[in-house]
N, C-alpha and C positions, 0 to 999 in steps of 0.2 A: 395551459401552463403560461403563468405570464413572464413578459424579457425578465423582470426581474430576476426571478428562479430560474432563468434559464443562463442570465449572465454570473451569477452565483457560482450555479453547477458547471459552468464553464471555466469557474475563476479557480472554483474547488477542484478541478481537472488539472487546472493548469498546475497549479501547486505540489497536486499529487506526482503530475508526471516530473515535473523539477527533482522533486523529492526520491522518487524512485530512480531517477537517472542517475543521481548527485549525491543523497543523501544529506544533503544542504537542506537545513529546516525542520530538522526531528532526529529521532534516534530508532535506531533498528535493532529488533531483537530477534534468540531464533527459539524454536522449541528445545528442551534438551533433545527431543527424538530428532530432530536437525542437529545440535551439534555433534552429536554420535555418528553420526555418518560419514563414512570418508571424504579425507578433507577436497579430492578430487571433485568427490558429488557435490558437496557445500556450493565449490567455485562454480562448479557451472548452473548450478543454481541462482547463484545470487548473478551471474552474468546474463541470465532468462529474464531474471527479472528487472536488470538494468535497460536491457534492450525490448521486453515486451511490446508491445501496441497493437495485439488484435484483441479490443475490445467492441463489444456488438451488443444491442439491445438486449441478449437473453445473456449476456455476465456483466453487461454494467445497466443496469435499467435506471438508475438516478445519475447517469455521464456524469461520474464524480471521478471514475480511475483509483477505486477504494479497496476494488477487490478482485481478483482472477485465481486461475489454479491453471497448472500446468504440471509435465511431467519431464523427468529427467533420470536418465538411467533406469527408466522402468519405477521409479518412485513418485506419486502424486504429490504437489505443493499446493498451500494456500498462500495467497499474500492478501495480506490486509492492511487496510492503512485505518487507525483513529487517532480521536482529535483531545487532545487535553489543552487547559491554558498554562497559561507560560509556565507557574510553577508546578505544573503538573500533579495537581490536586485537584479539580474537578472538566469535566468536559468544557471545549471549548463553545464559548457562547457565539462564534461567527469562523466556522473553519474557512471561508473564503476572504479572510482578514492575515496575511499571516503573523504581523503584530499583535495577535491576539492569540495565535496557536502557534501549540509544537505535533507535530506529526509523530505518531509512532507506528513506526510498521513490524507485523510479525511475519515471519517468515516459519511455517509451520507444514507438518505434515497433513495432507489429508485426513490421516486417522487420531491427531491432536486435537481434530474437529471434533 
């Protein structure tokens, strides 16, 4: 792999993880089978996913910080981050630019999968 794509995927990390702490740099959505759920379970949901970072070769294989799944209250989650450009009408041509991307992350159930 060369630095290039590795400083990329590191740039693309870095942004994801900004993004997932903050919410700074995209917009967040959830499944309705996510908003149905008590709003108890939501919070500590999206609180998992603010403070996440056990990310490891076999749930991030491209070290972008794109994607994990955890559980909460006995309920499985995915969280996924994509890239649209700014007007969010088609994918972003350089997710590790953020001037050129908005992040959208969904906050979904396992079984939405």
């Amino acid at each position: 792999m060369s630095s290039t794509v590795l400083t990329k995927s590191a740039r693309i990390a870095d942004l994801n993880d900004e993004f997932r702490k903050t919410g700074i740099g995209g917009k967040t959505v959830m499944t309705r089978a996510v908003a149905d759920l008590p709003a108890e379970v939501i919070s500590s949901a999206i609180a998992t996913v603010r403070t996440f970072n056990d990310f490891t070769k076999d749930n991030d294989p491209h070290r972008e910080h794109d994607f994990f799944s955890f559980e909460v209250a006995g309920v499985k989650f995915f969280w996924k981050c994509d890239y649209y450009d700014k007007k969010m009408e088609f994918g972003s041509e350089d997710p590790s630019d953020s001037a050129k991307t908005t992040r959208v992350a969904t906050l979904m159930l396992a079984s939405d999968y």
